[in-house]
N, C-alpha and C positions, 0 to 999 in steps of 0.2 A: 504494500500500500504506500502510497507517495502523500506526505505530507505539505501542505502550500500553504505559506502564506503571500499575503496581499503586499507582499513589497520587490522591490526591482534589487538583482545581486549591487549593481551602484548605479548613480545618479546619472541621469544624461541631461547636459545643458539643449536646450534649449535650438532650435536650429536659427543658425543667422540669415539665409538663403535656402527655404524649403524648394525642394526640387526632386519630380519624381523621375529625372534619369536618376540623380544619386539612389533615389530610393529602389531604383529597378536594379543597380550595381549593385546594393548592399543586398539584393534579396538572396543572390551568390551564396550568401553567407549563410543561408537556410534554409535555403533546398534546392542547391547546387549538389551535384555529384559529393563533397568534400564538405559539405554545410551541416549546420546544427543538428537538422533532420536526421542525417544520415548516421549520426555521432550517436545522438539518443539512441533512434530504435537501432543499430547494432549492438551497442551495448544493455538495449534491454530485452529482447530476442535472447542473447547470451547468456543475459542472467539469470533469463527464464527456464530455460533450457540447458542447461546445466547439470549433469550427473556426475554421480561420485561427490557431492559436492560435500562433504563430511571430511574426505581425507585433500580436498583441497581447498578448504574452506576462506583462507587469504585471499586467494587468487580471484571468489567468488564472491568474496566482501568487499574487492578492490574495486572489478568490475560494475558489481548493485551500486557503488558510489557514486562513480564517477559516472553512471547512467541517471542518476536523480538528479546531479547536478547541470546535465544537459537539459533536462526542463528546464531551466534559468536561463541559461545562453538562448534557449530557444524565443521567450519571453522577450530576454533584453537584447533582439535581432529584429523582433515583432514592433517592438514598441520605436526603436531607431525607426524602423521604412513608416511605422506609422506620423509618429514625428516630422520626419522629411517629408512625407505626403500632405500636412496640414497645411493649409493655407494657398495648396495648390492651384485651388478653385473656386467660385464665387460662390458667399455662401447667401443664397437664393431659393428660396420654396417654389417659385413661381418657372415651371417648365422652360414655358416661352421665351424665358430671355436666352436663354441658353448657356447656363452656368456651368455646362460642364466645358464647353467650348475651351478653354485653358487646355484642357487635358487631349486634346487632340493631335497634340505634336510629342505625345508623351511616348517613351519608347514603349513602356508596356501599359496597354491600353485595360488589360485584366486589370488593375490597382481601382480603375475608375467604372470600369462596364460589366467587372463579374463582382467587384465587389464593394463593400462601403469606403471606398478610398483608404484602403489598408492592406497588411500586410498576405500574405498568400504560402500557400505548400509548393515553392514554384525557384526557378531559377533565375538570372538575371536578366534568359532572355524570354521568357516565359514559359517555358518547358514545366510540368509538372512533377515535383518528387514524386517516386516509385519506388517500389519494394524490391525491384532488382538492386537496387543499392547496401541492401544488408545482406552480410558475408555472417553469418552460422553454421561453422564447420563439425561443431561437435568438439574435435581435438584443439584441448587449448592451448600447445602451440601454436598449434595455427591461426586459432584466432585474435593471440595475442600479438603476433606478428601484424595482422593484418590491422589491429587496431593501432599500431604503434606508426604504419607507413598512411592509414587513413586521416589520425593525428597530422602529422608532418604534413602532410597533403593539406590539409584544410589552413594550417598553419601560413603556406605558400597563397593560399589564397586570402587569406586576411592581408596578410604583407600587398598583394596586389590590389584590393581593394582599399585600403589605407592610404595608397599610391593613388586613387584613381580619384577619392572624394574628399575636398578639404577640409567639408561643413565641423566644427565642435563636437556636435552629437554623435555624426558617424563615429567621428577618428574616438571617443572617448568609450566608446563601444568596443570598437575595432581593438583598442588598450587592453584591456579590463580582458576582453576573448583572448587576445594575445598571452596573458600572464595566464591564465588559468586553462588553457589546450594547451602553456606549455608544461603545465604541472601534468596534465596529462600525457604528454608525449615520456617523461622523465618516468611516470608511475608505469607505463607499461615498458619502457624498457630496462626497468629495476625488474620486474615481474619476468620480463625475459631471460637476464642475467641469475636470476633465483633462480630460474627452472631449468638454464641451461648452461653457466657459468660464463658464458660469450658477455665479453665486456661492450655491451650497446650503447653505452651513452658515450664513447669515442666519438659515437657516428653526429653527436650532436654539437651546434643547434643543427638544423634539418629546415629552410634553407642558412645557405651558414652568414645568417645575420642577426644580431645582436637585440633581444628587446629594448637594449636598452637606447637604442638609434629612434624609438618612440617615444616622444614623453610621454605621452597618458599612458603608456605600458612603463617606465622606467620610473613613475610615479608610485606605483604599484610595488612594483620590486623592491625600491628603497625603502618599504616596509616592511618588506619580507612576503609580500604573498606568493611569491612564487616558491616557497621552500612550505607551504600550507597544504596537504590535502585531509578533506574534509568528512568524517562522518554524519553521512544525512540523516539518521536515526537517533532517538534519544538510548534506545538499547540496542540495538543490533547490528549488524556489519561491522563488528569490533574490531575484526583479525586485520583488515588490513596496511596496518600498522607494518606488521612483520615482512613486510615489502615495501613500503617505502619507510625509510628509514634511512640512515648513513649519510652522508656528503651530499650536495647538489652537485652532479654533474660538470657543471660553467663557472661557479662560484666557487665552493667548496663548503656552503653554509649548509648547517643542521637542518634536514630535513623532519617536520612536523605533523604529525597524525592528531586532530583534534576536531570535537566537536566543531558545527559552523554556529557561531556567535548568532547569540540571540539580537542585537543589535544590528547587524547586518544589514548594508544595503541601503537603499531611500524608498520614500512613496513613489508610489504607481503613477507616472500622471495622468492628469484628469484629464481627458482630450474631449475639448468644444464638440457639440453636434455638430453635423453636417446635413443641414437640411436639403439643399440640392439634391444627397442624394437617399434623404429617408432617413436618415441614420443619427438616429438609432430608431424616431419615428418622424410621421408628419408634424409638424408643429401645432399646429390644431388638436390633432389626438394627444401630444406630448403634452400643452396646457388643461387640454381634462384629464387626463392621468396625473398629473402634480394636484389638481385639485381633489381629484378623488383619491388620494394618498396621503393628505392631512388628516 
């Protein structure tokens, strides 16, 4: 069972230039081939599916983690394209003038004609996440391998798209992901050196550029989050501690297994209606439903 609360893993300012090509580059990030999407359900497909899981129980604790915490990424990738979409368009109840008119030079026109001016299960360039993209081998080498080169991979594409969009919001997004896919690239190939003695974090970083060449990611670090991985549970998924542990990889700072802070994160923000396009209702129905909800 997945526990939620109502808050964002950190804060995103505010966009200074809302724009839905950025917001069509950042959807990349979540249901692109290498995107959030594909991050969760592998790892939770795996976790599900899991046998033997008693005499590998670490391995099976590390993975349930680091798959709870990708509902977060997935949230705070939602709420960035949603962010970047506000303000895109006129906001108009009235058909006829034609308020969606803005959005017709927009590269993906899904944001505004399949949905309320928000975020989607979809790629950058509109393409829809699919389930050919979860790899569940059974054998957990193999799937820790393949989690470890999907990491890296997703990784390459944060760096590209952090590259592509200026805006505050994106880039502090784009950070925040940066620091915490790369605590996952490090946890699985500690996981891999456990099970196999092959020294993987040689091979790192994976691409070989430094977080810290971002400041919103080097923000982060100089805290220490990137030496944090996180028990999403208040009692269970204990064990895996027993694999990350020892040295960081880049750094050589003590690696940390700890509950995730109650404190954590910022509020949700509260995004304005969009009446153009109904959303969340007509404004007519929306003032008798406030009325009839006192």
């Amino acid at each position: 069972m997945i526990l939620r609360m109502d808050r964002l893993l950190v804060e995103l300012p505010a966009p200074k230039n809302p724009s839905p090509n950025d917001a069509a580059a950042i959807q990349e990030l979540l249901g692109g081939k290498y995107g959030e999407m594909s991050t969760l359900m592998n790892y939770t497909f795996q976790s599900f599916n899991m046998r033997g899981r008693k005499e590998i129980r670490p391995f099976y604790d590390l993975i349930a983690n680091i798959a709870t915490e990708e509902y977060g990424h997935i949230e705070l990738v939602s709420y960035a394209i949603n962010m970047l979409l506000t303000g895109t368009t006129k906001r108009d109840p009235d058909p006829v003038t034609a308020p969606l008119e803005p959005a017709k030079d927009a590269r993906n026109s899904y944001h505004f004609l399949a949905a309320g001016q928000a975020a989607l299960p979809m790629d950058s360039q509109g393409n829809w996440w699919n389930g050919s993209y979860v790899t569940c081998t059974g054998n957990l080498k193999a799937d820790l391998l393949f989690n470890f080169n999907l990491e890296c991979q997703a990784r390459a594409n944060k760096i590209r798209a952090y590259e592509t969009v200026k805006d505050p919001c994106a880039r502090a997004m784009v950070g925040y992901l940066l620091v915490r896919g790369g605590v996952h690239i490090v946890a699985y190939a500690k996981a891999l050196e456990k099970l196999t003695g092959v020294d993987v974090g040689k091979l790192l970083p994976i691409p070989d550029v430094s977080n810290k060449k971002f400041p919103e990611a080097k923000a982060h670090e100089d805290r220490g989050l990137h030496t944090k991985l996180y028990q999403f549970s208040p009692t269970d998924y204990t064990q895996a501690g027993k694999i990350w542990n020892g040295p960081h990889p880049e750094d050589g700072k003590a690696l940390q297994f700890e509950h995730l802070p109650k404190d954590v994160g910022a509020p949700v923000p509260d995004l304005e209606a969009e009446p153009q396009l109904n959303a969340p209702l007509d404004p007519d129905t929306m003032a008798d439903l406030l009325k009839r909800m006192k």
